[in-house]
PLY file of the C-alpha trace (Angstrom):
ply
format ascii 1.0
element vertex 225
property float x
property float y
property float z
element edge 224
property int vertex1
property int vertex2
end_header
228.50 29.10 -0.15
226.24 29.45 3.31
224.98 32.73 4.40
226.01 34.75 7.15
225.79 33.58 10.59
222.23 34.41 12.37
224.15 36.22 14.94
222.88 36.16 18.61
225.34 36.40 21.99
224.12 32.92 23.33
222.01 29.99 22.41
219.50 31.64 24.25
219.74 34.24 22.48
219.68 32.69 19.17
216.80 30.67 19.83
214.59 33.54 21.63
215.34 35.49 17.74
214.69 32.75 15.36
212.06 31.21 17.21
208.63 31.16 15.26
206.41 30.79 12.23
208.32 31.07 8.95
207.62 30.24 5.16
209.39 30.03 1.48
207.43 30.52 -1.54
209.70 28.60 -3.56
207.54 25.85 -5.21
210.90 23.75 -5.21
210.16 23.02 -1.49
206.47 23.26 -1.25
203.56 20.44 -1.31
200.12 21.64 -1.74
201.06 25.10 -1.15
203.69 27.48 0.43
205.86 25.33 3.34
205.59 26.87 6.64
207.34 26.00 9.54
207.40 26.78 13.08
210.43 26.53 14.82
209.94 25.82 18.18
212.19 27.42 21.42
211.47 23.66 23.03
215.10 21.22 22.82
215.00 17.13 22.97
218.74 15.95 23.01
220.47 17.92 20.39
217.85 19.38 18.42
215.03 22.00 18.55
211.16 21.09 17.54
209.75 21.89 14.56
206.69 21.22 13.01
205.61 21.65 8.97
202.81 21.70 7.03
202.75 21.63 2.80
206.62 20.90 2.55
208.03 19.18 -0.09
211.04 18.34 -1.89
214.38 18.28 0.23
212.38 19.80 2.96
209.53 16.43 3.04
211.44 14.66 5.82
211.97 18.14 8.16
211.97 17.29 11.94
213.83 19.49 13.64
216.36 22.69 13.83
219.18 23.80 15.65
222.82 25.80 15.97
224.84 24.15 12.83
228.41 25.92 12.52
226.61 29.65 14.26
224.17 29.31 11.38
220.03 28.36 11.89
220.58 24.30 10.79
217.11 22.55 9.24
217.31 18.59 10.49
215.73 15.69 8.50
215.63 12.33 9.21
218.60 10.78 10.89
219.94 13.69 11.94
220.99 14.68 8.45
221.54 19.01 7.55
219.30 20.04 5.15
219.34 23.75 4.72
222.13 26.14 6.72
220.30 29.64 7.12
221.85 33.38 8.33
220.07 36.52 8.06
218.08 38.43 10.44
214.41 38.03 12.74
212.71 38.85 9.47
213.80 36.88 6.50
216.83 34.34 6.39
218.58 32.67 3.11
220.86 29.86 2.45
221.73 26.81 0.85
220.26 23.77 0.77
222.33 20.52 0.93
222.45 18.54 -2.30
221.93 22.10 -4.17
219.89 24.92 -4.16
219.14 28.15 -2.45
215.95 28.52 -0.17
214.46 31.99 1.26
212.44 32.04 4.16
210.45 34.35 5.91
209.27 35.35 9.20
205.44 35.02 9.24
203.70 37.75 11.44
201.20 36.54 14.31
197.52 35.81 12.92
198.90 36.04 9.27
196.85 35.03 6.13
199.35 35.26 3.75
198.76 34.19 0.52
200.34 30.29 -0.42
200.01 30.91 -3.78
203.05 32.78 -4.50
204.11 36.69 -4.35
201.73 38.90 -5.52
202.88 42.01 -8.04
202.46 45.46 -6.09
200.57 46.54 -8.73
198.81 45.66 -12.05
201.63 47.21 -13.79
204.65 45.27 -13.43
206.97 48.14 -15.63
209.58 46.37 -18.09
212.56 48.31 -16.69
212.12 51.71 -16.93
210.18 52.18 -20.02
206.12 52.99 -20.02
205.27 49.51 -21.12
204.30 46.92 -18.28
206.32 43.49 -18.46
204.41 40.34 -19.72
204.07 36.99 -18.04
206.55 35.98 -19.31
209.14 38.47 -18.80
208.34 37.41 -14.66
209.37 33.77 -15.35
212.58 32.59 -14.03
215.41 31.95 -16.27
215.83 28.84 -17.93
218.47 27.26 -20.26
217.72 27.36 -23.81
219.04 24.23 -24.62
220.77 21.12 -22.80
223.80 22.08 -23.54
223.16 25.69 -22.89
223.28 28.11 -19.31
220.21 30.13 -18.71
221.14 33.95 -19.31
219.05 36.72 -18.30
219.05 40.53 -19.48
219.47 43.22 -16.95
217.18 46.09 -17.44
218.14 48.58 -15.20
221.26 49.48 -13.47
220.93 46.95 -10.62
222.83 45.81 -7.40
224.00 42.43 -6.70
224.02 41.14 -2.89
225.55 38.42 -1.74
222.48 36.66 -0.26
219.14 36.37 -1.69
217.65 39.48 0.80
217.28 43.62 0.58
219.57 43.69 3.39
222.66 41.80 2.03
225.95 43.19 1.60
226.29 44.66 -2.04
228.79 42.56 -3.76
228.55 44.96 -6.99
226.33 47.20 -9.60
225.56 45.79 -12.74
224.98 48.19 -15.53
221.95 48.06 -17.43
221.77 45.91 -21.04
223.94 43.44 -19.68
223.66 39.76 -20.12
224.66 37.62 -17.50
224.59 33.88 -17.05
221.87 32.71 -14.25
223.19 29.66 -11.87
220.07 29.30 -9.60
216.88 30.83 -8.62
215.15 30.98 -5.76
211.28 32.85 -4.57
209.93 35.13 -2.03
207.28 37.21 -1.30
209.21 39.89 -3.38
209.46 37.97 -6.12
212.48 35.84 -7.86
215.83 35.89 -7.09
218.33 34.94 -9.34
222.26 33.77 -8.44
224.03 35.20 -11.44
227.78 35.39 -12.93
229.26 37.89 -13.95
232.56 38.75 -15.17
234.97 36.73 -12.62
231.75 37.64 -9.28
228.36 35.48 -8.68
226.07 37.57 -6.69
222.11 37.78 -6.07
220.08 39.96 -8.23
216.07 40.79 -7.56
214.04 40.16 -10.56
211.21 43.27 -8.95
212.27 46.74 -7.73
210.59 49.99 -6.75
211.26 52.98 -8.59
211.10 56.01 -6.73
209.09 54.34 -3.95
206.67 54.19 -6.36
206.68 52.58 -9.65
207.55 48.93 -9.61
209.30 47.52 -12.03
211.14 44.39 -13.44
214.49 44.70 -13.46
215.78 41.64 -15.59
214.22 38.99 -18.40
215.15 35.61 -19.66
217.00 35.59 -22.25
219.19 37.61 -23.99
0 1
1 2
2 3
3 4
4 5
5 6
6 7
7 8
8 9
9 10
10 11
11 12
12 13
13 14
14 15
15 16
16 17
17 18
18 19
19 20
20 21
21 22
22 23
23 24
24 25
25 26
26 27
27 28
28 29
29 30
30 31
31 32
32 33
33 34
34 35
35 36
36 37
37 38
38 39
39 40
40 41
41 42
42 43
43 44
44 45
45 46
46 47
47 48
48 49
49 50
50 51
51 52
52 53
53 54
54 55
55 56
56 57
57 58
58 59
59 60
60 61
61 62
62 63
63 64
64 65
65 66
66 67
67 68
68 69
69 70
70 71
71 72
72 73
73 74
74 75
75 76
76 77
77 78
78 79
79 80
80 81
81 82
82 83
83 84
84 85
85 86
86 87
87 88
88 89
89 90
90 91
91 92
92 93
93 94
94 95
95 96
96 97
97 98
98 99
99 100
100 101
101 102
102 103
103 104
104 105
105 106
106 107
107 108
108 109
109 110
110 111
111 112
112 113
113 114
114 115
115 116
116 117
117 118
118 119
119 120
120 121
121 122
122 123
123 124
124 125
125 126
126 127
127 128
128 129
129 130
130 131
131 132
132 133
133 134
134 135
135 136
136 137
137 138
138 139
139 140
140 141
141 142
142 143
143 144
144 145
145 146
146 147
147 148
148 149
149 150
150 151
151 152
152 153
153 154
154 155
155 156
156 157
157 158
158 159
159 160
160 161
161 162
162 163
163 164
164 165
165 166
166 167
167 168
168 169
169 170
170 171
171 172
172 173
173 174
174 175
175 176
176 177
177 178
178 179
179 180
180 181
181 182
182 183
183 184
184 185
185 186
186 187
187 188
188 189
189 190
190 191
191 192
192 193
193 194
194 195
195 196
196 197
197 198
198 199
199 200
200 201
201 202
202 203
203 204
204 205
205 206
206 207
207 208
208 209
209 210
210 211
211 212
212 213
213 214
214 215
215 216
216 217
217 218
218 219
219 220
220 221
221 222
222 223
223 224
């Protein structure tokens, strides 16, 4: 399933948003650090330019972007889709073709963010909302336990679901806390992992960080359950 159309009134428009220096954290798509991308408002036949740097994976052959279906379209090689985006001027998700989900987001002018991967806001990481901080690896993304076996994760807190991988998305539903849900994919961003996960007859997007009480971060689901 795609995200939402990037939604602009003309190709004009759309390009004058979208336009710019973006990045994903997710080591799936990165080569010698985070992949950033600049998405250029120059066209050559039916594409836009783009130029990369460290990007890897599906996104190693990247040479241009364009209007794919109202959504932001990432071009390989021959022309070929690989990633439909929606979202807004600050952060878009979507699938990638072939599977997976990629986030990206807007870098601001003169930015040094870090390639290494998101950074905790704090030293303590709280495991839900108890007084003990989480581990290392409580912050690792779910994995199956065995071949045969989906990865599962445990829901800490009472937590919303969102139909895309960003803040902003629609709210698809509220799981309740101590539930254990089945994990399909997983994706990163500067505010940490984001997990696609199914539950009861929905599959919606669950953050693995939150902010309690614009204060206190803490995880809000571990593998396992």
């Amino acid at each position: 399933m795609f995200g939402h159309p990037a939604a602009a009134q003309t190709e004009a428009d759309f390009v004058a948003a979208f336009a710019g220096d973006w990045q994903t954290l997710d080591p799936a798509y990165s080569d010698g650090g985070a992949c950033r991308i600049s998405l250029e408002p120059s066209k050559t036949a039916d594409r836009y330019a783009l130029t990369a740097d460290h990007c890897g994976g599906t996104f190693s052959t990247l040479q241009g972007w364009g209007i794919v279906d109202n959504q932001l379209g990432l071009i390989g090689a021959d022309n070929a889709i690989l990633a439909r985006l929606g979202g807004n001027q600050t952060r878009m998700s979507g699938d990638v073709t072939g599977g997976g989900n990629v986030v990206f987001e807007r870098l601001p002018a003169n930015a040094q963010t870090a390639a290494n991967g998101p950074a905790l806001a704090a030293d303590c990481l709280y495991y839900g909302y108890t007084a003990s901080c989480s581990l290392p690896a409580d912050r690792e993304r779910p994995t199956p336990a065995g071949a045969e076996q989906a990865a599962k994760a445990s829901v800490l807190v009472r937590l919303n679901a969102r139909s895309e991988a960003r803040p902003d998305a629609p709210i698809v539903a509220t799981i309740p806390a101590n539930t254990c849900v089945v994990i399909e994919e997983c994706t990163t961003a500067s505010d940490g992992n984001w997990c696609r996960a199914k539950v009861s007859t929905y599959t919606a997007w669950i953050r693995q960080q939150a902010v309690r009480s614009n204060r206190w971060p803490v995880l809000t689901y571990a593998p396992g359950c």
